[in-house]
C-alpha positions in Angstrom: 89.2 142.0 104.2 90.4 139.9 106.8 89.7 135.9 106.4 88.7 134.1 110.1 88.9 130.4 110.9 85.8 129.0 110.3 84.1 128.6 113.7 81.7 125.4 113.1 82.3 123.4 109.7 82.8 119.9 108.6 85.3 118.6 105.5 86.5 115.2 104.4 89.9 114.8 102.8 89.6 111.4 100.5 92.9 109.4 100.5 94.9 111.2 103.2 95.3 109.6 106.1 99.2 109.6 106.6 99.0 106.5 108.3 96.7 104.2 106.1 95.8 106.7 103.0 91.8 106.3 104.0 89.8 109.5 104.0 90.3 112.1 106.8 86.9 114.0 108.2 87.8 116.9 110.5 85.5 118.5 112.2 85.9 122.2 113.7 84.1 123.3 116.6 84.5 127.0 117.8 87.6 127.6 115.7 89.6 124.0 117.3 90.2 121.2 114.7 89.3 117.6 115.3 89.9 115.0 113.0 89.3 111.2 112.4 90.3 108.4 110.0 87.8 105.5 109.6 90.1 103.8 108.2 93.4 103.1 111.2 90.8 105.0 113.5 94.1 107.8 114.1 92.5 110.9 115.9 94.6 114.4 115.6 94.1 117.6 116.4 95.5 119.7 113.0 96.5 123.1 112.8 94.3 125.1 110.7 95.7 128.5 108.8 94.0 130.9 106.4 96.0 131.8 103.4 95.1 134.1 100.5 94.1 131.4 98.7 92.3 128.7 101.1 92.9 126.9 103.7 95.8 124.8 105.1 95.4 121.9 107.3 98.7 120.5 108.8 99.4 118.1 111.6 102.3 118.2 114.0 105.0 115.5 114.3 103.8 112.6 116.7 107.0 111.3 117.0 110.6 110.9 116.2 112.6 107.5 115.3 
């Protein structure tokens, strides 16, 4: 059986902001990731990936130094 990204679904990560450490809520609407930290107030857009055993949620490099 085939696993699909969820299409409509809320989540909060505690601790893992990677800017401040505060909690992370992401939000997916129609299978596109939003998230927000409450704490620094960052706003992303992760990539979401179903593997055999859950769900990975990764974000992209913002930048280099």
């Amino acid at each position: 059986m085939a696993r699909e990204l969820p299409r409509n679904a809320e989540a909060t990560f505690p601790d893992a902001c990677a800017v401040c450490g505060s909690d992370v809520h992401i939000k997916v609407t129609d299978g596109h990731a939003t998230s927000y930290c409450g704490g620094c107030h960052w706003i992303a857009h992760p990539k979401l990936d179903v593997q055999h055993d859950g769900l990975k949620v990764s974000f992209g490099t913002q930048a280099l130094a």
